[in-house]
C-alpha positions as CSV (number, residue, x, y, z in Angstrom):
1,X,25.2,18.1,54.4
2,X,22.3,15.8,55.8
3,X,20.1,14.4,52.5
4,X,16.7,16.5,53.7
5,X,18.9,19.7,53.6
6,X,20.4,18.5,50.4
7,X,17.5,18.1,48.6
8,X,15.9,21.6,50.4
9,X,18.8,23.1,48.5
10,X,18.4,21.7,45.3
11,X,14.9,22.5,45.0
12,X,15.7,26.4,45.8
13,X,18.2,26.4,43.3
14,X,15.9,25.0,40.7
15,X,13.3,27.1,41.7
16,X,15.0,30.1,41.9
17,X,16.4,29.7,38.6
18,X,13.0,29.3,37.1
19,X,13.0,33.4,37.5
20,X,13.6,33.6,33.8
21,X,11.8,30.8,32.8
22,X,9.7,33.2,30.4
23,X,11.0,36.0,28.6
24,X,8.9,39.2,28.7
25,X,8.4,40.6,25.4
26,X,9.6,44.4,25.3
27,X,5.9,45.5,23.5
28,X,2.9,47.7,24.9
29,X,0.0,44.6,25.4
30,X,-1.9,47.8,25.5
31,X,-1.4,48.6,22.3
32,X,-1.3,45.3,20.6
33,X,-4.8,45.0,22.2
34,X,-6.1,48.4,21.0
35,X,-5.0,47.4,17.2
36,X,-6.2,44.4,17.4
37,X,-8.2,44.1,14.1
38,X,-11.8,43.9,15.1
39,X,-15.4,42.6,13.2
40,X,-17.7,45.5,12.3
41,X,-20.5,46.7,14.6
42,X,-23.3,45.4,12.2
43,X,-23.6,42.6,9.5
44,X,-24.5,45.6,6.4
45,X,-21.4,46.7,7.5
46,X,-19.5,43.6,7.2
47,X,-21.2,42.6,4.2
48,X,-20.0,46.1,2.7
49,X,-16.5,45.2,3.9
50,X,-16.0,41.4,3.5
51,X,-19.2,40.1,1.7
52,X,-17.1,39.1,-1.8
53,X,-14.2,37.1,0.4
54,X,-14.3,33.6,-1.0
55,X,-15.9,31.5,1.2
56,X,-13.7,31.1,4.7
57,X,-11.1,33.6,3.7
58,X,-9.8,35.1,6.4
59,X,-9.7,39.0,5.6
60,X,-5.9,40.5,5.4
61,X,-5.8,42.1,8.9
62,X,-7.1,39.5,10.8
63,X,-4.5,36.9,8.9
64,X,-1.3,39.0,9.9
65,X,-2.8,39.9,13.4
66,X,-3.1,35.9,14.0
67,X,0.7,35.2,12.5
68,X,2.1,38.3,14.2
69,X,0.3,36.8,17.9
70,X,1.5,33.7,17.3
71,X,5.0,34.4,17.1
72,X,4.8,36.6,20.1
73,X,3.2,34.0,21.6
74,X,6.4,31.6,20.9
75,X,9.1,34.0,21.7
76,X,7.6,34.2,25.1
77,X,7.1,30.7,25.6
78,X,10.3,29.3,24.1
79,X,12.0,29.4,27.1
80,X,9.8,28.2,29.4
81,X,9.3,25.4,27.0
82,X,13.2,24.3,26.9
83,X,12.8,24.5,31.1
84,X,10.1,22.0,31.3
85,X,11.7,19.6,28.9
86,X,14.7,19.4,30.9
87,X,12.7,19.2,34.0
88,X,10.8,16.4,32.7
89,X,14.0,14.7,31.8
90,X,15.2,14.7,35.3
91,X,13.4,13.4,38.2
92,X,10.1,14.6,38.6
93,X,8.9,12.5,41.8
94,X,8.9,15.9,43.5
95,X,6.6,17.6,41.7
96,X,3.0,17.4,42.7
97,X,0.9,15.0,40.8
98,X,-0.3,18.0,38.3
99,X,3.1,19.2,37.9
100,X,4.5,15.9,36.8
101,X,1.5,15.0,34.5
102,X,2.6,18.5,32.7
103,X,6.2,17.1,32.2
104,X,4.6,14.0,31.1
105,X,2.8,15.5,28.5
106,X,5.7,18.0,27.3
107,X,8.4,14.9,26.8
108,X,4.8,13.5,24.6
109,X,4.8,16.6,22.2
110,X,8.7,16.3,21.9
111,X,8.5,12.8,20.6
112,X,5.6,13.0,18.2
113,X,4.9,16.5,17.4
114,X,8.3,16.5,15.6
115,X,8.5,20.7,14.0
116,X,4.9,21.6,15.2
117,X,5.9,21.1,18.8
118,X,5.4,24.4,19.5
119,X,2.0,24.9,18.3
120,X,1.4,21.6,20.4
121,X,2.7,23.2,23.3
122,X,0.7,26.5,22.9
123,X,-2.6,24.8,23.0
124,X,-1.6,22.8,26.0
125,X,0.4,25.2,28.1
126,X,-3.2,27.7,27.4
127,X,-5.0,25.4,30.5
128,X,-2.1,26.1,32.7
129,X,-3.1,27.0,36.5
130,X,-2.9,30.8,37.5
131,X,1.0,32.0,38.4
132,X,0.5,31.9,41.9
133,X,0.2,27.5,41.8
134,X,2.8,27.2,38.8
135,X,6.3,26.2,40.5
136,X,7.6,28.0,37.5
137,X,6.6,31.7,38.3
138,X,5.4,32.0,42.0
139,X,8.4,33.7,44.2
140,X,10.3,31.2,46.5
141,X,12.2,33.3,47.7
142,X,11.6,36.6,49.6
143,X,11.0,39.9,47.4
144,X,10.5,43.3,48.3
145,X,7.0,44.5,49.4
146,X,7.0,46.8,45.9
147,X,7.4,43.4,44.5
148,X,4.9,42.0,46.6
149,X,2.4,44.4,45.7
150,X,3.1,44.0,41.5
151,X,3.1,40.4,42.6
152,X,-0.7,40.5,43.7
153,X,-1.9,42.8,41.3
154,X,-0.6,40.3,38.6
155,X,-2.8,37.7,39.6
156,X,-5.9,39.8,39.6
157,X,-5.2,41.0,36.9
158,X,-4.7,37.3,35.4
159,X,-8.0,36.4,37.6
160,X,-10.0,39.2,35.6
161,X,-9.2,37.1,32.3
162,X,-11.4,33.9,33.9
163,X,-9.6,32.3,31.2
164,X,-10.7,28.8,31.6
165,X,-14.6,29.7,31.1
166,X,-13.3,32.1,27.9
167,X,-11.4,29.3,26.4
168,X,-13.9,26.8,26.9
169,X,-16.9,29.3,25.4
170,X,-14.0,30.6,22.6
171,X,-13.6,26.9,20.9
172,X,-17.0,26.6,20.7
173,X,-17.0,29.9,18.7
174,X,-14.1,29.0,16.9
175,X,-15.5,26.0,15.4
176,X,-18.3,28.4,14.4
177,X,-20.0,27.2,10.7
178,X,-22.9,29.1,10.8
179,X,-26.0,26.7,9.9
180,X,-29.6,27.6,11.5
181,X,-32.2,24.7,10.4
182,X,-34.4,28.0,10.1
183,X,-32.5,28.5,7.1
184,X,-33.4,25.0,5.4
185,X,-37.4,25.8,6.4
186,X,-37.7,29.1,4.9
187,X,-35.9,27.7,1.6
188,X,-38.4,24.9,2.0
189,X,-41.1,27.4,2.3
190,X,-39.9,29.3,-0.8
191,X,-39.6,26.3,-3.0
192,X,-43.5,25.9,-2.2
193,X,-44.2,30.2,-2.3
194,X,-42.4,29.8,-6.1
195,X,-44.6,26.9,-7.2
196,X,-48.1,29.0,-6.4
197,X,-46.9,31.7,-8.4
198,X,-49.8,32.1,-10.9
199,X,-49.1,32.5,-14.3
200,X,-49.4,34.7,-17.1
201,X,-48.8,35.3,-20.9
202,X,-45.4,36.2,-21.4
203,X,-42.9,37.2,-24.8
204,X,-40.7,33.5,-24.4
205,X,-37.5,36.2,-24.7
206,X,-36.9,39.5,-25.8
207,X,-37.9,40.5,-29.0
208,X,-40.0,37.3,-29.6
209,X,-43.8,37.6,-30.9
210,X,-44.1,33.9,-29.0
211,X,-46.1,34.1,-26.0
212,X,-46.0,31.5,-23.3
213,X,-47.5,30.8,-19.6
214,X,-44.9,31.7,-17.1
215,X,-45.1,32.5,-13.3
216,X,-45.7,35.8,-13.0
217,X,-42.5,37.7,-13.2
218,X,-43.7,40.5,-10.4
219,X,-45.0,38.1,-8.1
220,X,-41.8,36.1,-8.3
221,X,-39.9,38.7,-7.3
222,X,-41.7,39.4,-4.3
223,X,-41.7,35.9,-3.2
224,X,-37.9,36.0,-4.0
225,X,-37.2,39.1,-1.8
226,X,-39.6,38.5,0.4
227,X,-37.9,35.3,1.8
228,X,-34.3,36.9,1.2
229,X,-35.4,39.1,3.6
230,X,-36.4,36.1,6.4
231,X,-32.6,34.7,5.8
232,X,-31.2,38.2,6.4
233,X,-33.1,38.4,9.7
234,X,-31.6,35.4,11.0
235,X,-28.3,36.4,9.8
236,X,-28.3,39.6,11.6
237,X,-29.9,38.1,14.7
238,X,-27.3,35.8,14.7
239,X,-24.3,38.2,13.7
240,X,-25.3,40.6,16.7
241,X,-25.5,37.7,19.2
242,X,-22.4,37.0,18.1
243,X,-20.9,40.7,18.3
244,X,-22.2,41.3,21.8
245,X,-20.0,38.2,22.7
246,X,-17.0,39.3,21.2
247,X,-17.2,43.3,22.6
248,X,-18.0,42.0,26.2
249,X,-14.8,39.9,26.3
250,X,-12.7,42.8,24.5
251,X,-13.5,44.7,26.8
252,X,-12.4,42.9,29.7
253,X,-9.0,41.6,28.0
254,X,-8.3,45.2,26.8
255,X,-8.5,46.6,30.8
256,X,-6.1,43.5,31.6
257,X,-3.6,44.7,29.1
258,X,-3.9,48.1,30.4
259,X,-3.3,47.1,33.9
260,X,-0.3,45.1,32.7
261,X,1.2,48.1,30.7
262,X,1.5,49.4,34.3
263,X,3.3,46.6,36.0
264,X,5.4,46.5,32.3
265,X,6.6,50.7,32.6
266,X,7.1,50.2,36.3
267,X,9.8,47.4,36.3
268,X,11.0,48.8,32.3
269,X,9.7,45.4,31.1
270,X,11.3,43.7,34.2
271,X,14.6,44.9,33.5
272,X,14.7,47.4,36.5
273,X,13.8,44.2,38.8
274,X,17.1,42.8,40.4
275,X,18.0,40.5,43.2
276,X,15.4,38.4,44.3
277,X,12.6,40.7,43.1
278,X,14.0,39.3,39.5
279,X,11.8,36.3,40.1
280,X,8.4,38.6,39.5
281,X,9.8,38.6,36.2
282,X,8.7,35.5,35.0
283,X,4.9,36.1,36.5
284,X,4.6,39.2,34.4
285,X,6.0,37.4,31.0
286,X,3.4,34.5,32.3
287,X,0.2,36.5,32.5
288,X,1.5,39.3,29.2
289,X,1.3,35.8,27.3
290,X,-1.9,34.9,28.3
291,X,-3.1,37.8,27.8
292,X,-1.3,37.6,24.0
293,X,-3.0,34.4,23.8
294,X,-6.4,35.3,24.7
295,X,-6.1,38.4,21.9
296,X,-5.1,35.5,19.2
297,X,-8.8,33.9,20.2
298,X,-10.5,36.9,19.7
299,X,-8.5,37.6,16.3
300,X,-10.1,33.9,15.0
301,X,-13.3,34.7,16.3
302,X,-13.8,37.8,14.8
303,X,-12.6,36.1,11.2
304,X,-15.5,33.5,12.0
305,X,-17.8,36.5,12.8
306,X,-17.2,37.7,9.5
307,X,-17.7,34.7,7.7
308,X,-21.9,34.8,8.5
309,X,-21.7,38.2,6.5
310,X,-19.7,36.5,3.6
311,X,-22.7,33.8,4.1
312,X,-25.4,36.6,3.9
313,X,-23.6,38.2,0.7
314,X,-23.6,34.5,-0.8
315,X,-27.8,34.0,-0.2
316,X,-28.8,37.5,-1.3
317,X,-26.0,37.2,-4.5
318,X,-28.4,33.9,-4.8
319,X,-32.0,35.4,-5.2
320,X,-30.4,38.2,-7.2
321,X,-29.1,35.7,-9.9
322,X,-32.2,33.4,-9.4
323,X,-34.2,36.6,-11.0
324,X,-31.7,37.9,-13.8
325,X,-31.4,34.5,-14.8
326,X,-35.1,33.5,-15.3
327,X,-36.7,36.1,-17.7
């Protein structure tokens, strides 16, 4: 066999037995979407709800939602994972330049991720190119036009997700500690209120005949809830800004997972695909894992939404010690 055709061949074969190089998980993305635990609609709401978490704890639902994604997340990608090590331990000089710098950086997370190589993996395999350039999960060989046509409606449906812009927007929520320098003024502002507080004869404590000047007691309070209130304001503002963002991408990753629940009943989770129309199957595990992937952001975010209401709970728990405590 001349070396040109040899090497035609080897590539098919490779190629063609990347058809399984995902495994489709056998659940409803549909449904794992619609229970997805989600923030309340306003920040009384959340503060009702959430307010006395500690600090950055991350409310029950939302902690077994992220663990439960995770490791569907991994079961999906496990074999895709084992499929690019051993590419990357062959030759790769005919792969294009993108292709090999992803084998490049796999054989790097196998050497110094040691047990966390999975999580490494996740993160990087996220800023993967759609399935129609990865040589993983576009069809090399033929497939039938029923194939064809779940073919193309998998990548709009993955096209929908405009996952690149969500990831890059979602980090930047992620890393949200909520800090406004508003905040600091209006403290600032209510350090200076306080002081003007005129004063007036007072008992010293309960039952005592002393008397002695203290701010007025009245007026304290006012100034007290008065600039609680200010905080709140930015709290909410910022808690429905927030909100808007996460419903507006929900929305759009929920109608991806219901367009995928088609695809998934009409192949029986790619188990009625045979012959070369077997290849589609790793496509449809490809996108049902980003789509997994891009419910796991949402799930953090959400926790992070929450957090400004534990924040909120914290300033007005604040003011209402600040006034037990000083009469």
């Amino acid at each position: 066999m001349p070396k040109l055709l040899m090497t035609i061949s080897i590539l098919i074969v490779a190629h063609i037995s990347s058809s399984n190089a995902q495994t489709i998980a056998n659940k409803s993305i549909a449904d794992i979407s619609k229970n997805l635990p989600k923030p309340p609609e306003s920040l009384e709401q959340s503060i009702n709800l959430y307010g006395k978490l500690q600090m950055g704890e991350i409310p029950e639902a939302f902690r077994k939602s992220l663990n439960e994604l995770s490791d569907l997340r991994e079961n999906i990608l496990k074999s895709l994972y084992d499929k690019l090590v051993a590419a990357g331990k062959g030759n790769i000089a005919n792969y294009s330049p993108d292709e090999q710098k992803l084998l490049r950086d796999i054989q790097t997370l196998r050497s110094s991720w040691g047990d966390g190589v999975m999580y490494g993996f996740k993160v990087r395999i996220e800023y993967r190119p759609g399935i129609a350039k990865q040589f993983w999960s576009r069809p090399r060989q033929p497939i039938s036009s029923t194939a064809q046509d779940q073919y193309k409606r998998l990548v709009q449906i993955e096209q929908s997700l405009n996952w690149l812009s969500f990831l890059e927007e979602a980090r930047k929520h992620e890393e949200l500690v909520f800090h406004d320098s508003k905040l600091d003024a209006i403290d600032a502002e209510k350090i200076q209120a306080l002081s003007a507080v005129p004063t007036k004869k007072q008992r010293f404590a309960e039952g005592s005949d002393v008397m002695v000047d203290l701010p007025d007691r009245e007026k304290t309070i006012e100034v007290m809830k008065n600039y609680d209130a200010k905080k709140m304001k930015i709290f909410s503002r910022v808690y429905n800004e927030q909100i808007a963002w996460w419903k507006t991408n929900y929305l759009r990753i929920e109608t991806a997972a219901n367009s995928l629940d088609s695809i998934l009943r009409e192949t029986q989770f790619g188990e009625s695909l045979q012959g070369q129309d077997a290849q589609l199957r790793t496509a449809i595990a490809d996108v049902q894992e980003r789509i997994v992937g891009l419910l796991s952001h949402l799930t953090n975010i959400g926790s992070k939404i929450i957090s400004i209401s534990q924040q909120a709970y914290t300033s007005t728990l604040a003011t209402e010690e600040y006034i037990k405590n000083s009469y």
